[in-house]
C-alpha positions in Angstrom: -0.3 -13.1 -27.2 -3.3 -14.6 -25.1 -6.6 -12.2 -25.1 -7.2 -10.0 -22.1 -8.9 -7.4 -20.7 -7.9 -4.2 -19.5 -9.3 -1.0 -17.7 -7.5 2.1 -16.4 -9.1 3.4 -13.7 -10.1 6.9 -13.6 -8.0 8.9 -11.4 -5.8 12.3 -12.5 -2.2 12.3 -10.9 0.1 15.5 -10.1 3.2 14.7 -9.7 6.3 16.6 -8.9 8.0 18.6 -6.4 6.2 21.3 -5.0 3.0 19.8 -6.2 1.2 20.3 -3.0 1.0 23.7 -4.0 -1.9 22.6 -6.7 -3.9 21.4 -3.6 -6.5 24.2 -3.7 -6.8 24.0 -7.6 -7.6 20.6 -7.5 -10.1 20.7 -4.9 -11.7 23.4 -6.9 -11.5 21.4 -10.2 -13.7 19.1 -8.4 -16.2 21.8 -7.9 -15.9 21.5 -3.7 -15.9 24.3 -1.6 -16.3 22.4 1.8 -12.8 20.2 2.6 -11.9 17.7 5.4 -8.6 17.1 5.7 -7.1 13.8 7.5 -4.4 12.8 9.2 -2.6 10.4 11.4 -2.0 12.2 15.3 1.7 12.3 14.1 1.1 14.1 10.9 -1.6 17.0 12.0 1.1 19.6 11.2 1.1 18.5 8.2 -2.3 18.4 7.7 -2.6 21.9 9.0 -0.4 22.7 6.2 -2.5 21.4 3.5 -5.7 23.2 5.5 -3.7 26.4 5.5 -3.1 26.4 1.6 -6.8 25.6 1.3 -7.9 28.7 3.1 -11.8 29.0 3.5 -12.3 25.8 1.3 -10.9 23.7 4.8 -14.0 23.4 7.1 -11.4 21.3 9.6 -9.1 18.8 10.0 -9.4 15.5 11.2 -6.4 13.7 12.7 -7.2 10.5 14.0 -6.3 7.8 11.2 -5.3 4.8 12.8 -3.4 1.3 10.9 -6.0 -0.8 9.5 -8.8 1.4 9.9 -10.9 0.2 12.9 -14.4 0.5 12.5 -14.5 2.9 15.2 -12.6 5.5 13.4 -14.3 5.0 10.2 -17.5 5.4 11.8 -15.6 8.9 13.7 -15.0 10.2 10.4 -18.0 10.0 8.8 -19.9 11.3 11.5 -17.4 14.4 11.3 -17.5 15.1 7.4 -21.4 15.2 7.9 -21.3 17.3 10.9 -19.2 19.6 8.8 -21.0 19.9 5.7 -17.8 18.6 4.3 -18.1 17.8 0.7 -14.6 16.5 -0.3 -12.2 15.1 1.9 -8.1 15.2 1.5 -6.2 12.5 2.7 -2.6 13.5 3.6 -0.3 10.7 4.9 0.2 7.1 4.1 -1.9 4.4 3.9 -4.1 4.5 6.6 -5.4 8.2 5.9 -5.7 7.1 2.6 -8.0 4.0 3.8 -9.9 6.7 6.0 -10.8 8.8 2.9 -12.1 5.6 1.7 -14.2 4.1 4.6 -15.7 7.5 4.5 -16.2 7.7 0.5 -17.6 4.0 0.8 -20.7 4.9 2.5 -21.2 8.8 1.8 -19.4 8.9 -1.9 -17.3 11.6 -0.9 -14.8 13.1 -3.7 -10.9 11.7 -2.3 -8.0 13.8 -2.9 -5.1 12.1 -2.0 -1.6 13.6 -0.8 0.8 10.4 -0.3 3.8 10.9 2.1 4.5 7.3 1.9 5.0 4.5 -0.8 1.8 2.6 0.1 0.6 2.6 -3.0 -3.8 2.6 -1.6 -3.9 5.9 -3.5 -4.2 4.4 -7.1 -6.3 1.5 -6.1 -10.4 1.1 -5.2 -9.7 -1.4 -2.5 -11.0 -0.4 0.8 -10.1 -2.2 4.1 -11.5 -2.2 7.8 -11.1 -3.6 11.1 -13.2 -4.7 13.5 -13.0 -7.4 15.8 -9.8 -8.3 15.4 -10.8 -9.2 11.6 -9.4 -7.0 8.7 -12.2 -7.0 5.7 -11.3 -5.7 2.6 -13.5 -5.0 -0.9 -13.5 -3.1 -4.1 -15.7 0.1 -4.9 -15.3 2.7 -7.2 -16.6 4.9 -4.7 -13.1 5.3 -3.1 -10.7 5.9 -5.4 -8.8 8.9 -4.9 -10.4 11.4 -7.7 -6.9 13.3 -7.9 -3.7 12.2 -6.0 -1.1 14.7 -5.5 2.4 13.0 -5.4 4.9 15.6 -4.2 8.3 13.8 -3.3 9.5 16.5 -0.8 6.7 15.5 1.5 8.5 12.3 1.9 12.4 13.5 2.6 11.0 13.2 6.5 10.3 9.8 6.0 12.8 7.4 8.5 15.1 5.6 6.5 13.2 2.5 8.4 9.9 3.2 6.7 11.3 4.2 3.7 12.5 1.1 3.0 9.3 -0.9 4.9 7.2 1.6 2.7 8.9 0.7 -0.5 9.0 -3.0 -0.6 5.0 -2.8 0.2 4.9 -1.1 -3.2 7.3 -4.0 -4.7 4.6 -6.3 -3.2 2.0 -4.7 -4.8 3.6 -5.3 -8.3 5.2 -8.4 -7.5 1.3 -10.4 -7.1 0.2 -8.2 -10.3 2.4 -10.1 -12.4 0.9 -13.8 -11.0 -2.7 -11.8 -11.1 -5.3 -14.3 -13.1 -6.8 -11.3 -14.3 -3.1 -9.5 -14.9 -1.9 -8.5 -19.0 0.6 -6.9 -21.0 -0.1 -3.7 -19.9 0.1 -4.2 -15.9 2.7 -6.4 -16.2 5.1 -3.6 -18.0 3.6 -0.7 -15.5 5.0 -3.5 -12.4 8.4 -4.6 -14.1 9.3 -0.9 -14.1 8.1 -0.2 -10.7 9.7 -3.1 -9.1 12.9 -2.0 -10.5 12.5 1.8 -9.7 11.9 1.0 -6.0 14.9 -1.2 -6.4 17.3 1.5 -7.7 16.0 4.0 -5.8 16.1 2.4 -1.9 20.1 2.0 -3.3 21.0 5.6 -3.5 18.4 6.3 -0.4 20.9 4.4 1.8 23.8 6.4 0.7 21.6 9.6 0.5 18.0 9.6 2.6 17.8 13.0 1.3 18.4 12.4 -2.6 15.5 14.1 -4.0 16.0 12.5 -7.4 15.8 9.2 -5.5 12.7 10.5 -3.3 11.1 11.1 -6.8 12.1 7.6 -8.4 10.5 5.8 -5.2 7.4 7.7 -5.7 7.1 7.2 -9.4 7.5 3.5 -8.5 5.0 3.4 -6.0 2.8 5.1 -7.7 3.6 2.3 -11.0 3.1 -0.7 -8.2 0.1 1.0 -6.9 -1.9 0.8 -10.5 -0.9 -2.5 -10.7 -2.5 -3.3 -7.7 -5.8 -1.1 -8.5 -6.4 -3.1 -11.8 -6.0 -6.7 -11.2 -6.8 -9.5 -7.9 -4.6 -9.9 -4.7 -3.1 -13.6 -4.5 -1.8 -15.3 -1.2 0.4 -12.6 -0.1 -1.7 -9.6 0.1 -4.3 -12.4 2.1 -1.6 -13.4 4.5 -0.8 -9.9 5.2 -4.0 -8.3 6.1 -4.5 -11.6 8.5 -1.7 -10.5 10.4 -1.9 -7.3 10.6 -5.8 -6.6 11.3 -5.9 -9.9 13.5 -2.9 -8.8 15.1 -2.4 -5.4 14.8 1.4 -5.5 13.2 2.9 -2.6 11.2 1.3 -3.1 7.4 4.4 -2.1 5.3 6.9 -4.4 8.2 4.8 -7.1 7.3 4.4 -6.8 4.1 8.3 -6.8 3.8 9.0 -10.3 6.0 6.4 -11.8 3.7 6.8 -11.2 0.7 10.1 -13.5 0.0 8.2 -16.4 1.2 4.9 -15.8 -1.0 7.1 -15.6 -3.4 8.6 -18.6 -3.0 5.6 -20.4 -2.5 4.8 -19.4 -5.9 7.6 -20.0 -7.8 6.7 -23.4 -9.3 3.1 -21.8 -10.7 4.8 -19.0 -12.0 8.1 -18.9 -13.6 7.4 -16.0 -16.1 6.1 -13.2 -13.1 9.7 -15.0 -10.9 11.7 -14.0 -14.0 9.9 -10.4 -14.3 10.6 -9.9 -10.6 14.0 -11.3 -10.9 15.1 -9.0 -13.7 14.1 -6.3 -12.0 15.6 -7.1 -9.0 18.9 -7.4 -10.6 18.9 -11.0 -9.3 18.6 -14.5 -10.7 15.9 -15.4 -7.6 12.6 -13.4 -7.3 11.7 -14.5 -3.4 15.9 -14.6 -2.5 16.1 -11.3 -4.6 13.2 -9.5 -2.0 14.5 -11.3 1.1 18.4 -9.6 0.2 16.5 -6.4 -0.5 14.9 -6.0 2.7 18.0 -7.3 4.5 20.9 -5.3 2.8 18.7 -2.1 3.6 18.2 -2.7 7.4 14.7 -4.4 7.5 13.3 -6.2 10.2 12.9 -10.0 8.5 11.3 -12.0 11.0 7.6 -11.5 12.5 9.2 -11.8 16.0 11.1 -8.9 15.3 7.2 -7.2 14.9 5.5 -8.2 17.9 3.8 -11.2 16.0 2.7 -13.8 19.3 4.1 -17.7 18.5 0.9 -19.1 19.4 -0.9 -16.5 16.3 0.3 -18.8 13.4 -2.2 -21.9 13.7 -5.1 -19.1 13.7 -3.3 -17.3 11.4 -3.1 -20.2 8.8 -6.6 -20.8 9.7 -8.1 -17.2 8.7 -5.7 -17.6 5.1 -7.1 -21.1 3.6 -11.0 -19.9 5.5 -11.1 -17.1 2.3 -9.1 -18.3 -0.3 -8.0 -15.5 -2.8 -7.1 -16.5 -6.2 -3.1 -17.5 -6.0 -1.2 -19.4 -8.9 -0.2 -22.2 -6.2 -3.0 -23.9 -4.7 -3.5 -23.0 -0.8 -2.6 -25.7 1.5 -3.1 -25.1 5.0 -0.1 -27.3 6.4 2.2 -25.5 3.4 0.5 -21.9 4.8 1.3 -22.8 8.3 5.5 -23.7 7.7 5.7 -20.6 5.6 4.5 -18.3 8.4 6.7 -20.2 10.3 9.9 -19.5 8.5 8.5 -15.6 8.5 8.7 -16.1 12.2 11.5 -17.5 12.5 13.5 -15.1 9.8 14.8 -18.1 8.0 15.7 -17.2 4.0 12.9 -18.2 2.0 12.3 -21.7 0.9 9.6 -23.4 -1.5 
């Protein structure tokens, strides 16, 4: 076995249905008194919910998270948590509350509690990510993990089958570049083999069942497995390509995620045959990047960036943002190899390497 390195990151997970009910427990645990809870416009019922089980420890609700997390907002949420005294924040949603507990924790060090509804996965990780002008930025800070996260899989029987399905192939993507990591190791690589596959087996009974429970609760454990992947080791070509496109062109982060992936893959094969055969396996196919392409397709997916607003004459600045700041990727980055991959995500085609 070759050396490695390996840290868990120090986060406490509830998991299980009806967890929400710990909410106020865990905000006491951490000693707060003061709590701002976010939101996303959509999902401020919601949010009142959580400020409702909280009693006099909510100080107020904020329900403007926004994809990508402009600047703007971040900057509209700090502001609020100060003018409230608040001295923890709970983040109740997908991703993008998530990363608006974070842009908040990054400058203030605000204490996170995270409620996922979603299979984003941001909630196990200390990468933080913000928008402005038209350039998504992301970093690590172990300011902004999430201190508790409170997975409760009834909050996501709302979820559209759509997103579901959007939402859980994000997490697959998450696990899928942990296994091609540099810095990846035994231990990461078993936590993504067995999230991959959850997600797998789970979006199959979701499409005969949206409202399995027992399938809600198998996409949440793997999202929450692809997630700590994703906290512990660095993000390849893929996770680059996607926040290009979606903070330089504001498309949906999970769609994208989901017409990408097959072809990252793919352009990664030759470097990696042992994370392919991981992925593959787990897949229940002999192809990693044919495997997540027939995945996303059997389940409804859109597969193209056409189908997600993505403008033809993005890709050449698109390709130019990728190979600008390289991440580290198993397959060297080639800018004219970059550009005909986005192209066949464009264009829908299966992926090719």
């Amino acid at each position: 076995m070759k050396p490695f390195t390996y840290t868990a990151n120090p986060s406490r997970v509830v998991f299980g249905v009806g967890a929400l009910a710990q909410l106020g427990a865990e905000v006491e645990r951490l000693g707060a008194t003061r709590a701002l809870v976010l939101s996303t416009p959509g999902q401020v019922a919601l949010a009142g919910r959580a400020a409702d089980l909280l009693g006099d420890r909510a100080v107020g609700v904020f329900a403007q998270a926004m994809m990508h997390v402009p600047v703007e907002t971040a900057r509209q949420a700090r502001a609020e948590a100060q003018r409230l005294g608040a001295d923890c924040a709970v983040a109740i949603g997908g991703g993008s509350t998530t990363g608006l507990g974070k842009a908040i924790a990054l400058e203030s060090g605000l204490p996170i509690i995270a409620v996922p509804t979603t299979y984003a996965g941001s909630e196990m990780t200390p990468i933080w990510g913000l928008t402005e002008g038209g350039v998504k930025k992301t970093g690590r800070d172990t300011r902004v993990l999430p201190r508790t996260v409170i997975y409760d899989p009834a909050l996501t029987l709302t979820l559209p089958v759509a997103l579901t399905v959007t939402s859980a192939i994000n997490a697959v993507a998450h696990a899928a570049e942990g296994l091609y990591a540099p810095d990846g190791n035994p231990i990461t690589a078993l936590m993504a083999e067995e999230g991959i596959r959850a997600s797998a087996v789970a979006l199959a009974a979701l499409s005969a069942d949206p409202f399995d429970l027992a399938a809600r609760s198998d996409a949440l454990y793997g999202a929450w497995l692809c997630g700590s992947v994703l906290g512990s080791v660095a993000m390849g070509l893929h996770h680059k390509l996607c926040h290009t496109l979606g903070g330089s062109f504001n498309l949906p982060h999970a769609a994208v995620h989901t017409v990408i992936l097959p072809h990252a893959l793919a352009y990664n094969a030759a470097a990696a045959p042992e994370a392919m055969a991981r992925i593959a396996r787990a897949l229940g196919h002999d192809d990693a990047a044919q495997g997540v392409f027939a995945l996303a397709r059997r389940h409804g997916a859109a597969i193209s960036l056409r189908a997600l607003g993505m403008p033809a004459d993005g890709l050449d600045r698109a390709a130019d943002l990728a190979v600008n700041a390289p991440y580290p990727n198993p397959q060297p980055l080639e800018r004219a190899a970059l550009r005909a991959l986005l192209q066949r995500a464009f264009d829908g085609l299966a992926p090719s390497a």
